[in-house]
Structure formats: C-alpha cells, structure tokens
Backbone bond lengths (Angstrom), bond angles and torsions (degrees), N, CA, C in turn:
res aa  C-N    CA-C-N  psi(-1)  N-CA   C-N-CA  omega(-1)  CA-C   N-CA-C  phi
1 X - - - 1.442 - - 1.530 110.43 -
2 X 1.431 105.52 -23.07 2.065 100.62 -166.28 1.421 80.06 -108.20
3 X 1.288 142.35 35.27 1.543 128.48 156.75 1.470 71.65 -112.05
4 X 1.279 151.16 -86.27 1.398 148.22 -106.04 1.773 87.14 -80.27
5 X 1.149 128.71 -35.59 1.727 123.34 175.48 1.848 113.89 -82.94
6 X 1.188 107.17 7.10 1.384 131.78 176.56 1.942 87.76 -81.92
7 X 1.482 94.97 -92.21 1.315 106.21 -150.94 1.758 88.67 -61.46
8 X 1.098 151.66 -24.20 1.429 144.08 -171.72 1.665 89.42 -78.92
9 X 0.977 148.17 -55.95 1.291 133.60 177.12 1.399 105.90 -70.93
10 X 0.700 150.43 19.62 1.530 148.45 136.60 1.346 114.73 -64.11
11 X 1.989 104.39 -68.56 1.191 86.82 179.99 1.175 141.68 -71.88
12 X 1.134 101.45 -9.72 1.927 119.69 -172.24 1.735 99.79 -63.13
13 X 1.701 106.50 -46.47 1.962 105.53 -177.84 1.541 95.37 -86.53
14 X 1.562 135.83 15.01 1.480 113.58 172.83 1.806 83.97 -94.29
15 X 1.471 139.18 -51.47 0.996 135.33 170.57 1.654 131.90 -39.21
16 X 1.225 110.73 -51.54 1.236 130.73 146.13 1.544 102.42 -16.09
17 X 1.151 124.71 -94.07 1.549 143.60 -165.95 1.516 100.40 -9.12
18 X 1.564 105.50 -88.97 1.811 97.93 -179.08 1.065 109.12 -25.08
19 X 1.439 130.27 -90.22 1.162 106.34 -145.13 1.683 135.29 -78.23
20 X 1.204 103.28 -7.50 1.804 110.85 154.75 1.455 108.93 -44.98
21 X 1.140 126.52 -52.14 1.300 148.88 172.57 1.728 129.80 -18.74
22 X 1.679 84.75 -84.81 1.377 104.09 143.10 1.490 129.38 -57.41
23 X 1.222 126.47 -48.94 1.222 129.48 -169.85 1.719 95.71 -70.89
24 X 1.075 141.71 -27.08 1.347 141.94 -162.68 1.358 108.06 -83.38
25 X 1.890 116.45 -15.19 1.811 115.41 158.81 1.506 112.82 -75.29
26 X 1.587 98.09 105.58 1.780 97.03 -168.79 1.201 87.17 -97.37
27 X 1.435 139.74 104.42 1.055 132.88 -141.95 1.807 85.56 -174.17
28 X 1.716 128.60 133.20 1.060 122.13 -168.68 1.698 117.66 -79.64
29 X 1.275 110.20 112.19 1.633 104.71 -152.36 1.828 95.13 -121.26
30 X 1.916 99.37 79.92 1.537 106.73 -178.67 1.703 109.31 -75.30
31 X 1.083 119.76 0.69 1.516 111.76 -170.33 1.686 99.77 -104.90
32 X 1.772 104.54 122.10 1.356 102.09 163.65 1.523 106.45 -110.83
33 X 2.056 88.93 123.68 1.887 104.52 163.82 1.236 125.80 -50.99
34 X 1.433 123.73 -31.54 1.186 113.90 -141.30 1.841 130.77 148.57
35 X 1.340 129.66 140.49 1.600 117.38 174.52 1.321 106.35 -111.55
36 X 1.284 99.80 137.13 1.483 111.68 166.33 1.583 120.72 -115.28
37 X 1.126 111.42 153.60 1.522 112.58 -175.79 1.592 113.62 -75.18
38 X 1.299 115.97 -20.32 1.777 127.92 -156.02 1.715 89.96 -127.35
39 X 1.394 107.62 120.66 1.602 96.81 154.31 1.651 130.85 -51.14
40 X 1.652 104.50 -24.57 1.549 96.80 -162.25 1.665 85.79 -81.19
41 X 1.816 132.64 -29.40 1.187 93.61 -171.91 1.576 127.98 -76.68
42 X 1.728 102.66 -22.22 1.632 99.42 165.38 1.561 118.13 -46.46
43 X 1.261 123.68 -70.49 1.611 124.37 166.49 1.402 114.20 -24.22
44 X 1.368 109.89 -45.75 2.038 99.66 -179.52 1.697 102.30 -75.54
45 X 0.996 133.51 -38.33 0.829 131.55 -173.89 1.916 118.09 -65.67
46 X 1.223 108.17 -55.11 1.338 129.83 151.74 1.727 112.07 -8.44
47 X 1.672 87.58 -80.67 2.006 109.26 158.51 1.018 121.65 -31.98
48 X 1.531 111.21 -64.37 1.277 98.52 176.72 1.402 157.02 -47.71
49 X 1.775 91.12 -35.95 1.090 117.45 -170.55 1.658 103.06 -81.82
50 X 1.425 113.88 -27.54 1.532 95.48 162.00 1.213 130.95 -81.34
51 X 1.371 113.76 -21.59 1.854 132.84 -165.50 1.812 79.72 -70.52
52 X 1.169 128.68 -49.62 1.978 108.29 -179.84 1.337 103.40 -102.58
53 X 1.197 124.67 45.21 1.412 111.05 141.33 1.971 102.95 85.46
54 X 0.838 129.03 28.27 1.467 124.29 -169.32 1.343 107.38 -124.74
55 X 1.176 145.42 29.08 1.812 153.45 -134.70 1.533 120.93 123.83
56 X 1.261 102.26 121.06 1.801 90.47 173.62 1.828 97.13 -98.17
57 X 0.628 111.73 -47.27 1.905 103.54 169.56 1.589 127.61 -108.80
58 X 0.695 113.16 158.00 1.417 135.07 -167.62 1.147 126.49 -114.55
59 X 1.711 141.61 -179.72 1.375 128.00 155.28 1.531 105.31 -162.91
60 X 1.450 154.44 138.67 0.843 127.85 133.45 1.353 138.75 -86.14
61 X 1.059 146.92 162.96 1.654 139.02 -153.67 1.529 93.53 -148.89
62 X 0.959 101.53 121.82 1.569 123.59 163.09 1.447 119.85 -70.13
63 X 1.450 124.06 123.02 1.627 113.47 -159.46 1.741 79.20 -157.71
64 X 1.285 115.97 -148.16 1.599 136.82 173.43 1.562 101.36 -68.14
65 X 1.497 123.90 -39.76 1.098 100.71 166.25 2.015 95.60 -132.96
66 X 1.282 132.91 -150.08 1.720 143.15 164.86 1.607 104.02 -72.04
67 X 1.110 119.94 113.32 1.623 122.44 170.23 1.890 96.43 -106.99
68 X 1.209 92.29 134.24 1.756 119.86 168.45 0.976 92.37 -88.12
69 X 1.774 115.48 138.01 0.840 128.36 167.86 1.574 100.91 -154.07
70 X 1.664 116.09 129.31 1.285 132.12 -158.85 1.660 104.72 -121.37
71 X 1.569 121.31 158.59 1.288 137.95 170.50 1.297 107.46 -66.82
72 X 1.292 127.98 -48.25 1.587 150.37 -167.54 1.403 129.95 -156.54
C-alpha cells in the first residue's frame, strides 16, 4: 500500500510540472484563448500556440472550467 501512495505521488508532482511552469511566467497575460474542460488540453493548446509563434507565454487558470490565457 505505501509503494502504491509512493508511485501515486509521483505521478500527481510529474503532472503537477506543466502547470507550475506556465504559471511561473508572471508576466502580464491580458489575452484570454479560451476554456477547456481538461487541464492537459489547455496546456496543449498553450504549446501550441507558442511552438508557431503566436504567444511567448501562456497560463492556465483554474475557474469552473481551464481558461487560456496568453501574452499576445
């Protein structure tokens, strides 16, 4: 049982990671992308939008559902 709350707290701070991540550009981010129902799809989305050039930071925000929220 204290291995199985081992590896479950693992994964919970490998999940964790993104969004500390993001959230750690304290950086003024007036443009909202968008809500998503799933954190991981705000985060892909997030990515994306920098991987082509459309935002250099990102954020997701926890609300009723994940709000994107971008630099530009």
């Amino acid at each position: 049982m204290k291995r199985m709350l081992t590896i479950a707290g693992l994964l919970i701070a490998a999940v964790a990671v993104p969004h500390a991540a993001s959230a750690q550009a304290a950086v003024d981010l007036p443009i909202h992308r968008g809500k998503f129902w799933f954190h991981s799809d705000c985060i892909t989305a997030g990515q994306q939008g920098i991987d082509r050039g459309h935002w250099s930071h990102y954020q997701c925000a926890e609300g009723w559902m994940w709000n994107l929220w971008t630099d530009r």
